[in-house]
Structures are given as C-alpha cells and as structure tokens.
C-alpha positions in Angstrom: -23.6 95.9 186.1 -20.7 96.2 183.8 -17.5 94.4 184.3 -14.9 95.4 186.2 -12.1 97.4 184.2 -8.6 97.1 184.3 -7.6 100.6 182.9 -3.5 100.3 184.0 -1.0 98.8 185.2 -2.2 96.1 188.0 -5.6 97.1 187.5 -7.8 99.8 188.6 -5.9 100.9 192.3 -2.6 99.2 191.0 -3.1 96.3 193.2 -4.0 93.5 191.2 -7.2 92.8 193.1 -10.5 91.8 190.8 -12.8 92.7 192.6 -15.7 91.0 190.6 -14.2 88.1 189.7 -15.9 85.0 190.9 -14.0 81.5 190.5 -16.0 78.6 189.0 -17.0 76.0 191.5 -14.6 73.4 189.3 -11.8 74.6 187.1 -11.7 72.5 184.0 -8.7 71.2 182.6 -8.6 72.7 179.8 -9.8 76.4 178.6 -10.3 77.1 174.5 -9.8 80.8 173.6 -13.0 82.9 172.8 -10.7 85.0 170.2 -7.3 84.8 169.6 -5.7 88.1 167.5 -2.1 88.6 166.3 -1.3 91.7 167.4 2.9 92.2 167.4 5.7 91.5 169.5 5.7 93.0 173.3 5.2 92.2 177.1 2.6 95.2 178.0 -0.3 94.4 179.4 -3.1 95.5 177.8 -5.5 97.6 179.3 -9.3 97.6 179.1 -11.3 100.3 179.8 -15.3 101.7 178.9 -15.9 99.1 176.7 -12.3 98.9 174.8 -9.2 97.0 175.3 -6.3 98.7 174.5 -3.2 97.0 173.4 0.6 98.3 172.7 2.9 96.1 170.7 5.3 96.7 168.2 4.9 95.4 164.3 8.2 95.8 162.1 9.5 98.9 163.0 7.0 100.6 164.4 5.1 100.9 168.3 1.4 100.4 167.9 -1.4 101.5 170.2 -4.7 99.0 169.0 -8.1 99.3 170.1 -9.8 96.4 169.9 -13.6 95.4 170.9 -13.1 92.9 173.9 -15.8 90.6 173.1 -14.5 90.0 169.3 -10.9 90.7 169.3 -12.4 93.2 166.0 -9.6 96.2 165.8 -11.7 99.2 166.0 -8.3 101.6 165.6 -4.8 101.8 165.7 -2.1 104.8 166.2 1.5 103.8 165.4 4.9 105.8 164.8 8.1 104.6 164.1 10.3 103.2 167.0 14.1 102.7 167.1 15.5 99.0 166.9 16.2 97.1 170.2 19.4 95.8 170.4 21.8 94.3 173.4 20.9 91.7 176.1 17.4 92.1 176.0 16.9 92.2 172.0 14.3 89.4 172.2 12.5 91.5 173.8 11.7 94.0 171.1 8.0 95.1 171.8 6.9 97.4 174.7 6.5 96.5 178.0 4.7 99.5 179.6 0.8 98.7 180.3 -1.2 101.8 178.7 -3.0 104.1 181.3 -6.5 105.2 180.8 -8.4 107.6 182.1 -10.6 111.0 181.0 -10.8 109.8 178.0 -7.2 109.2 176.8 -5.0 106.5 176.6 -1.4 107.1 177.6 1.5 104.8 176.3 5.7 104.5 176.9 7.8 102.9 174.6 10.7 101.1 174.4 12.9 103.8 173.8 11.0 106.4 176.1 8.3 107.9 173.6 5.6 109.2 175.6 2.1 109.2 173.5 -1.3 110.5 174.4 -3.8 109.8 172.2 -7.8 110.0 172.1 -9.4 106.9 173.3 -12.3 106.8 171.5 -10.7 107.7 167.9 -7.0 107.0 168.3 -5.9 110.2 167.4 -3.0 111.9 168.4 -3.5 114.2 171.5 0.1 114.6 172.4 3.8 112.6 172.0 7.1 113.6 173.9 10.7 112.3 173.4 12.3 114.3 176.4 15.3 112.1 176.9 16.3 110.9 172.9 18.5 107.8 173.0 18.3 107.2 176.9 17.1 104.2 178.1 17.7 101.9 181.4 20.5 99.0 180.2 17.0 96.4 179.3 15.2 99.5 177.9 12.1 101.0 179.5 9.9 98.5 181.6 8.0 101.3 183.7 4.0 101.7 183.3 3.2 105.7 183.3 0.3 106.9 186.0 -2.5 108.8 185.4 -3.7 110.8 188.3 -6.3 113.8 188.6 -5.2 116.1 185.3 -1.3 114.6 185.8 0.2 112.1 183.5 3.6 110.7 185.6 6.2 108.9 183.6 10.1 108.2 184.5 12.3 108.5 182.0 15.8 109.1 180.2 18.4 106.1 182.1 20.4 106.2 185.0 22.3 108.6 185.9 20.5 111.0 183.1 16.8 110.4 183.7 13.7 112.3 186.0 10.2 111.6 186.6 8.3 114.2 184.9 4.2 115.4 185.4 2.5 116.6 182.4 -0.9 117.9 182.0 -2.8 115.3 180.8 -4.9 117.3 178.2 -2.3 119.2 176.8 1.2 117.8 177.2 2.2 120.7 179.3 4.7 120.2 181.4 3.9 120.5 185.1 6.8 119.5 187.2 9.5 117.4 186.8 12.0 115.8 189.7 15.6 114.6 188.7 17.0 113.4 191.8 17.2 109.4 190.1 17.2 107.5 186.9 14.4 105.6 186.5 14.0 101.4 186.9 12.0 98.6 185.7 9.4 99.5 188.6 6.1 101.2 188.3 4.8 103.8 190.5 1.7 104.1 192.9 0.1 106.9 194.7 -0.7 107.0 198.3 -2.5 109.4 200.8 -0.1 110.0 203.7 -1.8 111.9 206.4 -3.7 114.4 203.6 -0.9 114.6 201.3 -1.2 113.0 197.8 1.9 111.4 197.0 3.6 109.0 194.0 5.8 106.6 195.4 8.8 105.2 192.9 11.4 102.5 193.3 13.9 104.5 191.3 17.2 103.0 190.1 18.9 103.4 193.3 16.4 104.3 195.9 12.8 104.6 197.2 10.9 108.2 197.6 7.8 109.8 197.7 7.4 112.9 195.8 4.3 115.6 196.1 1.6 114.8 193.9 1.1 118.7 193.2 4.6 119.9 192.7 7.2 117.1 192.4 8.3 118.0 195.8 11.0 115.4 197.1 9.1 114.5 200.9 11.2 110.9 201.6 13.9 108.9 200.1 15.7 106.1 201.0 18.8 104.1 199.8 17.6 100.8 198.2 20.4 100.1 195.3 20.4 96.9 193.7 23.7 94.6 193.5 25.6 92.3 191.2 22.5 91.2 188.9 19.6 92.1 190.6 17.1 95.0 189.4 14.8 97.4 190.7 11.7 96.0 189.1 8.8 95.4 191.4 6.1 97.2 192.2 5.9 98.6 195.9 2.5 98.1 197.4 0.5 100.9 200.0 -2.1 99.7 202.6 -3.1 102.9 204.0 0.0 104.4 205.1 2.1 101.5 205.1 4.8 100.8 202.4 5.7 97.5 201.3 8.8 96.7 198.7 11.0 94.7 198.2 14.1 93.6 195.4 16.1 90.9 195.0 19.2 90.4 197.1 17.3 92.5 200.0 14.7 90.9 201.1 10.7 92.4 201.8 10.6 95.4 203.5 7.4 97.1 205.6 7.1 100.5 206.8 5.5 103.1 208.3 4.5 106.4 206.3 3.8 109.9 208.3 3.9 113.3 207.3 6.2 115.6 209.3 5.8 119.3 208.6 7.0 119.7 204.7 8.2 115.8 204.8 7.3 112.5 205.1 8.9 110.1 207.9 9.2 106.3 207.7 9.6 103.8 210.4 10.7 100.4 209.8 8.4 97.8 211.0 10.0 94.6 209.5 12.4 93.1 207.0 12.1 89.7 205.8 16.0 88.8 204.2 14.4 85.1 202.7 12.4 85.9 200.1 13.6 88.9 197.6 10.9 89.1 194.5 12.7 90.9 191.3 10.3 90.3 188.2 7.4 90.1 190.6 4.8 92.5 192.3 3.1 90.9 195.6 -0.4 91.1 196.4 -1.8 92.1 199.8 -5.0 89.7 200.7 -5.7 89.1 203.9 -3.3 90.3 205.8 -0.4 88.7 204.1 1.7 89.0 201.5 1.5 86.1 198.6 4.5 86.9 195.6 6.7 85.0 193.6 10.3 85.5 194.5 13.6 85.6 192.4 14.0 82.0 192.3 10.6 81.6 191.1 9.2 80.4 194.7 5.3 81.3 195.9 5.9 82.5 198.8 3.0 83.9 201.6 4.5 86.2 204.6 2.9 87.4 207.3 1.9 91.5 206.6 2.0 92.5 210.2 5.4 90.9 211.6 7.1 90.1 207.7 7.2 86.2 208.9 7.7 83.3 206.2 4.4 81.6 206.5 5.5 79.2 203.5 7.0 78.8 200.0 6.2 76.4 196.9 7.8 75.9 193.6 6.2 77.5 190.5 6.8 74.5 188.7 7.3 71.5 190.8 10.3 69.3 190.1 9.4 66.2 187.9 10.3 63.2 190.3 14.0 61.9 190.2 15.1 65.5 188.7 17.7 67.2 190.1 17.5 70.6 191.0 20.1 73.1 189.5 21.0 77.0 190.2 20.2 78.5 186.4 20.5 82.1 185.9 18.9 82.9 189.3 16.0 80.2 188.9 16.3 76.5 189.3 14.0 73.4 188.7 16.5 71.5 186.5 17.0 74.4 184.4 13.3 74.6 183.3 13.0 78.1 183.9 16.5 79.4 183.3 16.9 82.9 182.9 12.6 83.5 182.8 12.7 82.9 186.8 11.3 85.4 188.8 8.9 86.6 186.0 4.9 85.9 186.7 2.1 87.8 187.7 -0.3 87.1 190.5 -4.0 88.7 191.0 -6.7 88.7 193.8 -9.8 86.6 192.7 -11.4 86.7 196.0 -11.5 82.8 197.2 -8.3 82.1 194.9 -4.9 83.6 193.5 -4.4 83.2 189.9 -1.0 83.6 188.6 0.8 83.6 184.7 4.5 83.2 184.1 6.5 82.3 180.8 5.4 78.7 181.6 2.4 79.8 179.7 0.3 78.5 182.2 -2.7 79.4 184.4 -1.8 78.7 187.8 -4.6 78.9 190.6 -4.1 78.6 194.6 -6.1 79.1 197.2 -5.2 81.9 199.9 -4.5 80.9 203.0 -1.5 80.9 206.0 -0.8 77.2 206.5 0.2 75.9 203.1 0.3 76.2 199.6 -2.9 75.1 198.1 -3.4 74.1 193.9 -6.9 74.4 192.7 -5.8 74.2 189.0 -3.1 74.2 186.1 -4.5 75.3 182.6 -2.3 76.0 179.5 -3.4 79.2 178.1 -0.9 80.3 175.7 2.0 78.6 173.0 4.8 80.7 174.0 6.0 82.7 177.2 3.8 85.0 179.0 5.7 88.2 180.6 2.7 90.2 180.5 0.6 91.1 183.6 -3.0 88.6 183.7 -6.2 91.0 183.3 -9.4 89.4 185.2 -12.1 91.3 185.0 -15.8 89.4 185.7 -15.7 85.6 184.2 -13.1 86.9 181.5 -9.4 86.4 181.6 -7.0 88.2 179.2 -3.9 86.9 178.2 -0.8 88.6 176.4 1.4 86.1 175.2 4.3 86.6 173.0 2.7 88.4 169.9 -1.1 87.6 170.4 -3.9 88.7 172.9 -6.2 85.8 173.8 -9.4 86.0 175.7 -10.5 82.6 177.8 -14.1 82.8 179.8 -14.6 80.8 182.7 -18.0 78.5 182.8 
C-alpha cells in the first residue's frame, strides 16, 4: 500500500493527522538526512502527492513551483514567474508561505504578493494564473494556503479592507463566485458538512464565517478581531459539526454548528481565556485539544468542557536562567520574536512537532502531563514550515532547503 499523501495544507482532511505513520519503538538521537536539496527561500510547506512532492519557494526574483521525486530529492520540473520584492517588517521573510494544493491533477499555488497559479501536475505547465487584487497584500504579505474542493479552487485575497475570497473553476480559471464581506488573514480555510450543507469556514481578518460551498453564500459570521499585536493566523479545526478556533489575546473557543433554514446557527459551548495560540494550528486526538500557544507553551485542553489539562515549555529553561517576556515569547529570550510559531501532527501513539528551534520534538498524548519521547535536530536554520509525515518519512522545509529524514 502506498504511503500516505500530504496533498495540502495540514495534510489530506487539513487536520494534521498521519494516519499511517507508525513511531519507532526507540527514537535515536540523532537522524542523518536521506537527501538534502537547495531549493530557495520560503516557509510553504511542501506538498506531496501521487508520487511527487511539490515545493514553492522563491530564487532571486522569481516564485518557483518544483517537482521533485521524493525518494531522490531529483527535480523532475519547475514553473516560475517573476514576483515583486518583499519589503517592510516581514522582509526576511521573502519566499512564499502558502502550502500548494493538489488535486485532479493540478497543483494550485499563492504567492507572496497574491499571484494565484494553476499549473499541470504531471508536466508543470501552465493551466491558469490570476492577479485579481495587484499590489494588495495583508501588512506580513499573504500567509493563507488556497483549498481545493470538488471542481472549486478557494483562495482569499487582496488586504484588509480591500480583499474577498473568491471560487474559481479549477480546470479553467473561471470564475465561480466570489464573497467580499472581509479582507483576508494569515489563516487557512477548511470545509465542513453542517447538517447536508457543504461549507468553507475562514478566520478572515476580523471575523469568523461560513460561506456556501456552491455559491459563496454568507450562512454565519461572527466578530473575532484581533488586538494590539495579535493576528488572525490559525487554522480553525471541525469535528463533525463542532467548530474549534482560537487567536491570541482571546482564548480557545468551541462551538456548535446547525443549519437554520438558508443559515447556519452557532452555539457556544466553551471558551478557554488561558491559552490563545497565534502562529499555531491545534490538533484534535482524543478528545482533546494539544497546540502550542502564543507564548510558545504545549498546552492539552479538554475538547468537551475547553478545561486546561496542562501546559509545558517548548524549550525548557536551562537551569539558573531567568525567564523574560520577549516579543510575546519568553525562555530568556531564546525564542524572541519566533514564539508562537511550530507545527504539531498526529502520529497515532505520539505528537511530533517543528518550530524555528529546528528541532524534532516528540510527546506522547495523553491528559495528565506532558510527556518527551525525543528531541532530534533536523535542520541548520529556523523551521516555519508545517512537518509532512507520511509512512516512516518525515519532510522538512527549513529555511531554503527541503530535507527528507526516515525513521528506522
């Protein structure tokens, strides 16, 4: 049986569970690279898919869509156009961050600056690009991952107060619908069944809705604006018809979807004020919630009532070190202004979990503690890309490379 694949962002249902991953019964200490290839600056995660992993970087002055064999690191093709310069607070961070979406045979892509490309996944060629909102871009440039879903390819674009999430037809670029009720934020979308109804749920700028998969129709929104320096960046999670997001500053939040006549109601079941994740999507295992929160804390809550069940530092303080506030993290200034970033994934009997420490971090699941199975350095500079897992392999983006480590 083939691998799992990991063909968007968070994996195949945008959940960041591996489903076929099975963890080694003792992590060694140290993991050498199968391949290691130098493929340009960015934080997207790539994205593999039928055999293919597809990557999206930038190299000079130009986005790059790569196809690479996965075993070899070997480029089998490459589609690139040029891409305006990033400049401002978030200039070293001049790559793309969007994770590619694949699917019927295409790979989807969103720049920096808002270019939407479609190309063929098995040549590279050019299927379709769009530039619908020219110069607009959130403050940190775009950070959101487009969704594929039936014949509909779902992006948000333009910036806030000028921006709309817009459907095109997959094959042909057509526009289908398009919904400008919010600019768009560093979050990426999910789709959900509520009741029947196929729906995309964003975290928008200011607010949370659900919109029609077949029309754009607005069914729900909510108010859910950030303040001061915090960002609408996570990804909300759906279990059935229950909604779970969360940003920093307000806490987690669960709810209740249902479908009333030509709308969708939602009624709160808890809120959690303690831990707020920004840079971080949660996974649900279990019955709880395990993320990593603004001030770079695991945390585990309890899905059913939103209860703390217990935090832990990403990187433990070195003994006789004194903790410092630092740009929203702590840990004696360690992590500075990276806190909050990190990515966790479902391995089944253990979470794993990358962060710009550049480490592989590994827990164990469970409500009564946090539990360390293994630390592994797995890359020389800062990770902000998502971890891909799919069967013994692990895929790492780091700063301008793509590594792949196998477990034993």
């Amino acid at each position: 049986m083939p691998a799992q694949d990991w063909p968007q962002w968070r994996g195949e249902n945008r959940d960041a569970k591996a489903r076929d991953f099975k963890a080694p019964a003792s992590w060694p200490k140290e993991l050498t690279p199968k391949w290691k290839v130098s493929v340009g600056l960015g934080d997207a995660t790539p994205s593999l898919s039928g055999g293919k992993l597809y990557v999206f970087a930038r190299q000079d002055n130009q986005e790059v869509i790569l196809c690479l064999d996965p075993a070899t690191g070997k480029e089998q093709w490459r589609e690139k156009y040029e891409a305006p310069t990033v400049t401002g607070p978030d200039s070293g961070h001049a790559g793309p961050r969007s994770t590619p979406a694949v699917a019927s045979g295409k790979v989807v892509t969103l720049g920096v600056s808002g270019i939407l490309s479609c190309v063929d996944a098995g040549s590279g060629k050019l299927v379709w690009r769009k530039d619908e909102f020219p110069g607009a871009w959130p403050r940190f440039h775009v950070a959101t991952s487009p969704i594929i879903y039936g014949n509909l390819c779902v992006a948000h674009l333009g910036k806030s107060g000028d921006g709309a999430i817009v459907a095109y037809d997959l094959a042909s670029g057509e526009q289908k619908w398009k919904w400008a009720g919010d600019g768009p934020s560093y979050s990426s979308p999910v789709s959900a069944k509520i009741d029947g109804t196929d729906v995309f749920i964003f975290m928008t700028d200011k607010k949370m809705v659900a919109l029609w998969a077949a029309d754009g129709k607005l069914l729900w929104e909510t108010d859910f604006a950030p303040q001061g320096m915090a960002y609408n960046a996570a990804t909300p999670i759906v279990d059935g018809q229950t909604l779970y997001y969360g940003g920093q500053g307000r806490g987690m939040t669960a709810v209740k979807l249902a479908r009333s006549g030509d709308a969708i109601t939602a009624s709160e079941l808890w809120k959690n004020p303690d831990n707020a994740v920004q840079f971080n999507s949660p996974v649900l295992k279990d019955g709880r919630l395990y993320g990593l929160s603004a001030r770079s804390d695991f945390f585990c809550l309890d899905a059913k009532d939103g209860k703390t069940l217990w935090t832990a530092p990403l990187v433990p303080p070195e003994p006789g070190a004194a903790a410092e506030e630092t740009g929203g993290g702590r840990r004696g200034g360690r992590m500075g202004r990276t806190a909050g970033y990190g990515s966790i994934v479902d391995g089944g009997p253990v979470l794993l979990t990358v962060s710009p420490v550049s480490q592989l971090v590994v827990f164990k699941p469970g409500s009564e503690a946090y539990s360390e199975v293994a630390r592994i350095k797995v890359a020389e500079t800062p990770i902000f890309a998502h971890l891909v897992v799919s069967g013994d392999r692990l895929f790492v983006k780091d700063q301008d490379s793509v590594m792949l480590y196998t477990l034993p």
